[in-house]
C-alpha positions in Angstrom: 0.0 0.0 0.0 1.7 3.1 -0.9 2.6 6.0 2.4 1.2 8.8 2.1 3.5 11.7 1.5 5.1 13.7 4.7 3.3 16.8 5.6 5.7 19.7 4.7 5.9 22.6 7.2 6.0 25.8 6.7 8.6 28.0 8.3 8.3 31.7 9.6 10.0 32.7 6.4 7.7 31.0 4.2 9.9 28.1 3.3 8.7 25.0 3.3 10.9 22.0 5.0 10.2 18.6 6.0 8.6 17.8 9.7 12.1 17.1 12.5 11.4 14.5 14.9 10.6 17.0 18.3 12.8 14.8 20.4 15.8 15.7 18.3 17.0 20.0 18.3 18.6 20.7 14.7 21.3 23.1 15.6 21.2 23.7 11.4 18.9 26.2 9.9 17.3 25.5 7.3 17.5 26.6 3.6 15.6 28.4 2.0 15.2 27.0 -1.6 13.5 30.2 -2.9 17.1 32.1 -2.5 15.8 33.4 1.9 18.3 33.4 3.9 18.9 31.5 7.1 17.8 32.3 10.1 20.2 32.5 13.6 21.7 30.0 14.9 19.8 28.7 18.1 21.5 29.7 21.2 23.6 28.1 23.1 22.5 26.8 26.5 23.4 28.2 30.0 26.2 26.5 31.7 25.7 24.1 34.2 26.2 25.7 37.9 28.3 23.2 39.4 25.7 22.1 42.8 27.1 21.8 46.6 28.5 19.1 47.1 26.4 17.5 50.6 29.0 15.4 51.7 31.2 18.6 52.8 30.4 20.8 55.6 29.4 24.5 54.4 31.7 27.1 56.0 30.5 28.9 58.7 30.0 32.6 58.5 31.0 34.4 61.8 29.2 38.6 62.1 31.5 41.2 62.1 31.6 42.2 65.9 29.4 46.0 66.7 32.2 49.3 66.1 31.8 49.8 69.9 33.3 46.2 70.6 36.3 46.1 68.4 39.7 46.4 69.9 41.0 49.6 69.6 44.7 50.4 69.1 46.7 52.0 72.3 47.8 55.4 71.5 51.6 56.0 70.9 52.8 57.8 74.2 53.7 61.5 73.9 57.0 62.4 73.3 58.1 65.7 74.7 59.1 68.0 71.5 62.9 68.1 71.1 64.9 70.8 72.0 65.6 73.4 69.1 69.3 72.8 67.9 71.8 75.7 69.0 74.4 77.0 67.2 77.6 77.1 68.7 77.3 80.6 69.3 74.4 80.7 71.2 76.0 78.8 74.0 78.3 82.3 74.6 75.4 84.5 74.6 73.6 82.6 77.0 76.4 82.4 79.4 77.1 86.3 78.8 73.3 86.9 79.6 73.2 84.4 82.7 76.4 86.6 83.9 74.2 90.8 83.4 71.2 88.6 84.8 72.8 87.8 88.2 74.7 90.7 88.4 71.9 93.3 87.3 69.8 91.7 89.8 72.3 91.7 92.5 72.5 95.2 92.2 68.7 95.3 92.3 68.6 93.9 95.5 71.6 95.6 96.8 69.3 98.8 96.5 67.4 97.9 100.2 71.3 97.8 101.7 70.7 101.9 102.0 67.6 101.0 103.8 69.3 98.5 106.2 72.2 101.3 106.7 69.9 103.2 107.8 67.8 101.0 110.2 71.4 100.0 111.8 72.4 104.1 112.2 69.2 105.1 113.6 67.9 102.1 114.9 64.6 102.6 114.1 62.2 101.9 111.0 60.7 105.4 110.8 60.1 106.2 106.6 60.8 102.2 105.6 58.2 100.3 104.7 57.8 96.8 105.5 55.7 95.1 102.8 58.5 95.8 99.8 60.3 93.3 101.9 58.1 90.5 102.5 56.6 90.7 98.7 60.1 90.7 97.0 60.8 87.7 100.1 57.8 85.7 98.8 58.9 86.3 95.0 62.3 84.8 94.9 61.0 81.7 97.4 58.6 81.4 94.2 61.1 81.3 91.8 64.0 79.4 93.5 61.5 76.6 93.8 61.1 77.1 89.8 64.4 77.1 89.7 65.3 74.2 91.1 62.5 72.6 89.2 63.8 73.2 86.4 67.4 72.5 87.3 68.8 76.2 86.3 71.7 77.4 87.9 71.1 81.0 86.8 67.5 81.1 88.2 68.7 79.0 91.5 71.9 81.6 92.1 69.8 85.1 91.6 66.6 84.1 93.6 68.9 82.2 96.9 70.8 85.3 97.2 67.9 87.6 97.2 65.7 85.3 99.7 68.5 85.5 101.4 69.2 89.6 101.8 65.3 90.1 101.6 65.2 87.9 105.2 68.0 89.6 106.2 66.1 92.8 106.1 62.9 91.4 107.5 64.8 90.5 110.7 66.6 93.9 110.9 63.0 95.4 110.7 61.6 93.1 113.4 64.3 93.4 115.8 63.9 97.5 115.4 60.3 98.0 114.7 58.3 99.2 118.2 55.3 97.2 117.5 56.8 93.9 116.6 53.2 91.8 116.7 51.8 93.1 113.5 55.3 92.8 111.7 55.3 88.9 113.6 52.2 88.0 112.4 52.9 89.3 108.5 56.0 87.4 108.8 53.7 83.7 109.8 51.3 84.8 107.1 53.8 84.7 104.9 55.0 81.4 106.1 52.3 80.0 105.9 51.8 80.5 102.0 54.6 79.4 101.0 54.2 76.4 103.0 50.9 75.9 101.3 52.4 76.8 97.8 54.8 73.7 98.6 52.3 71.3 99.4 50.4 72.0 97.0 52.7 71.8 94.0 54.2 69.2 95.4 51.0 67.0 96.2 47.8 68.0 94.7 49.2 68.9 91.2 50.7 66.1 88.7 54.7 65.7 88.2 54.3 66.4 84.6 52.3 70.1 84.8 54.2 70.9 88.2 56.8 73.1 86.2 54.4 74.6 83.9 52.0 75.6 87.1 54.8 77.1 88.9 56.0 79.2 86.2 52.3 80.5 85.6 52.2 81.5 89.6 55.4 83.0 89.5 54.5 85.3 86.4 51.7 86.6 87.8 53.6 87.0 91.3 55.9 89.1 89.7 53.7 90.7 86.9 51.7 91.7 90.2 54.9 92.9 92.2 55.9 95.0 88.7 52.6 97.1 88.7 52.4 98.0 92.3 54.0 101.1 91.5 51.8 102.2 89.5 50.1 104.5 92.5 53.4 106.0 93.4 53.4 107.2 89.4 49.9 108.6 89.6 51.0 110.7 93.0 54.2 111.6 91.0 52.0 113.1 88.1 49.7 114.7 91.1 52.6 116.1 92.8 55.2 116.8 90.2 57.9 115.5 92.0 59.8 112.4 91.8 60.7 112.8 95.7 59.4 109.2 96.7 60.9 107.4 93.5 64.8 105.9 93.6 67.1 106.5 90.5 69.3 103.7 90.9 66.2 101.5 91.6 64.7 102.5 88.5 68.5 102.1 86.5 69.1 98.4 88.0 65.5 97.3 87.1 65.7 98.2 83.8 68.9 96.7 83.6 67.6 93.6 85.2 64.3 93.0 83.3 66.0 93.4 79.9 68.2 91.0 80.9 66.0 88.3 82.1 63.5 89.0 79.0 66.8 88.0 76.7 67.6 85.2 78.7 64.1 83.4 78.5 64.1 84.2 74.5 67.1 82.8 74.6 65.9 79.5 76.4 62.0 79.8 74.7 60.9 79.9 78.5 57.6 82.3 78.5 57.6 82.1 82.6 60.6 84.0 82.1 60.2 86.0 79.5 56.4 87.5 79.3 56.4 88.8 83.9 59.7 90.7 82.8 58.2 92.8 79.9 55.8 94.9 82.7 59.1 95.4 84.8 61.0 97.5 81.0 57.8 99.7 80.9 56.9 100.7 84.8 61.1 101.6 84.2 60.9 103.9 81.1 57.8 105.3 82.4 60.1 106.7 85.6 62.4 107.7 83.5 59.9 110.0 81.6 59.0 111.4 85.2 62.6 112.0 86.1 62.8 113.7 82.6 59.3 115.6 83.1 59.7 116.4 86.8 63.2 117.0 87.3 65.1 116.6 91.0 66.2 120.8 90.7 62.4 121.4 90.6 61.9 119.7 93.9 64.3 122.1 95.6 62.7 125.2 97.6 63.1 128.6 96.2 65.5 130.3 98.4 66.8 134.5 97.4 70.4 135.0 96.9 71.7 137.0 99.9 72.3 140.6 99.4 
């Protein structure tokens, strides 16, 4: 019996081509045989993902810990800065300044020996006053302790002497003053603080800011001790007359607060430097009043004899 012929299909293109088998993909396109050309090839299939294997444990995924419980790195400790290099010159002019600091301030000092002459001729303390004593006393206690702090010879040299001379006077005064209770208790007062200063520096306040607290009391100490004058200015300007200011006093403080403002430039010390600056300007401002106000003016007006 004869087969019947194959069904022909038609294709999207309108060729005609003979029935595949479904089971089998052609990967070839077919022909056109009315001159159309052939169509893309088929595309490819996705790769196979390769699956998990069972048999092997999957790893385990651990959180990342919170910010707040990570460990943190220490710090690096703090390293004081170094010390700016010097050039071999600067060694000289630090010792030649050390040298006009110690000796302007000696002289300083030595002004209150005309004081303690005169206590010892009259022996009384009539027209000296007390308090110049005990402040300046209090002062180089203040800075002898920076001084040794610090470990400078210069600092440690000036302010030993002068404790030294300035309780030399305060005894003077004590021994001739008529109403020695008041002067006693000024003198326990005064005791007292610097015992206080001590334990408190030495106790209360950390080793590594000790030096920089005692500098900043010992600045203002002296800033404070430098500006006290001021009302003897004022009653200068009143009066016109420079009776109640010292020359030489006026000369050796100059002298010594320019030295000690070069000498802490020269070390990059501030506690040295900045309390000295006051001491330059209270000095040229007397010397505009000795200028202004002139001793021959103080003199009485007296007529040439006949």
């Amino acid at each position: 019996m004869p087969r019947d012929p194959e069904p022909e299909h038609t294709t999207p293109w309108g060729c005609s081509s003979p029935s595949i088998p479904a089971r089998v993909p052609s990967r070839v396109p077919s022909r056109c045989p009315r001159g159309g050309h052939a169509g893309a090839a088929a595309a490819a299939p996705p790769p196979l993902r390769s699956q998990p294997d069972p048999r092997r444990p999957s790893p385990v995924v651990r959180p990342a810990p919170p910010r707040s419980a990570r460990p943190r790195a220490a710090p690096a400790p703090l390293r004081a800065a170094p010390a700016p290099p010097r050039s071999p010159g600067s060694g000289m002019v630090l010792s030649v300044l050390a040298g006009l600091c110690l000796a302007a301030t000696l002289a300083m000092f030595a002004t209150g020996l005309s004081d303690l002459r005169q206590m010892l001729a009259t022996k009384s303390v009539e027209n000296i006053q007390f308090l110049p004593f005990l402040t300046t006393d209090a002062n180089n206690l203040s800075w002898l302790g920076y001084g040794c702090l610090k470990g400078d010879g210069t600092v440690i040299t000036v302010n030993a002497i002068g404790a030294a001379l300035q309780t030399l006077y305060i005894l003077v005064y004590l021994y001739y003053s008529p109403a020695k209770r008041p002067v006693l208790l000024q003198v326990l007062l005064l005791l007292a603080v610097v015992a206080t200063g001590c334990g408190y520096f030495t106790i209360l306040v950390d080793a590594g800011t000790r030096l920089a607290h005692l500098g900043l009391f010992c600045s203002v100490f002296t800033i404070s001790m430098y500006l006290s004058p001021l009302a003897d200015l004022a009653k200068v300007i009143r009066s016109k007359s420079t009776r109640c200011l010292s020359f030489p006093l006026t000369v050796t403080t100059l002298v010594a607060s320019s030295s000690w403002t070069l000498y802490g430039l020269q070390l990059h010390d501030p506690y040295i430097t900045v309390p000295n600056v006051p001491g330059i300007v209270t000095s040229l401002v007397r010397f505009w009043l000795f200028q202004r106000y002139r001793p021959e003016q103080d003199k009485p007006y007296s007529p040439l004899p006949a």
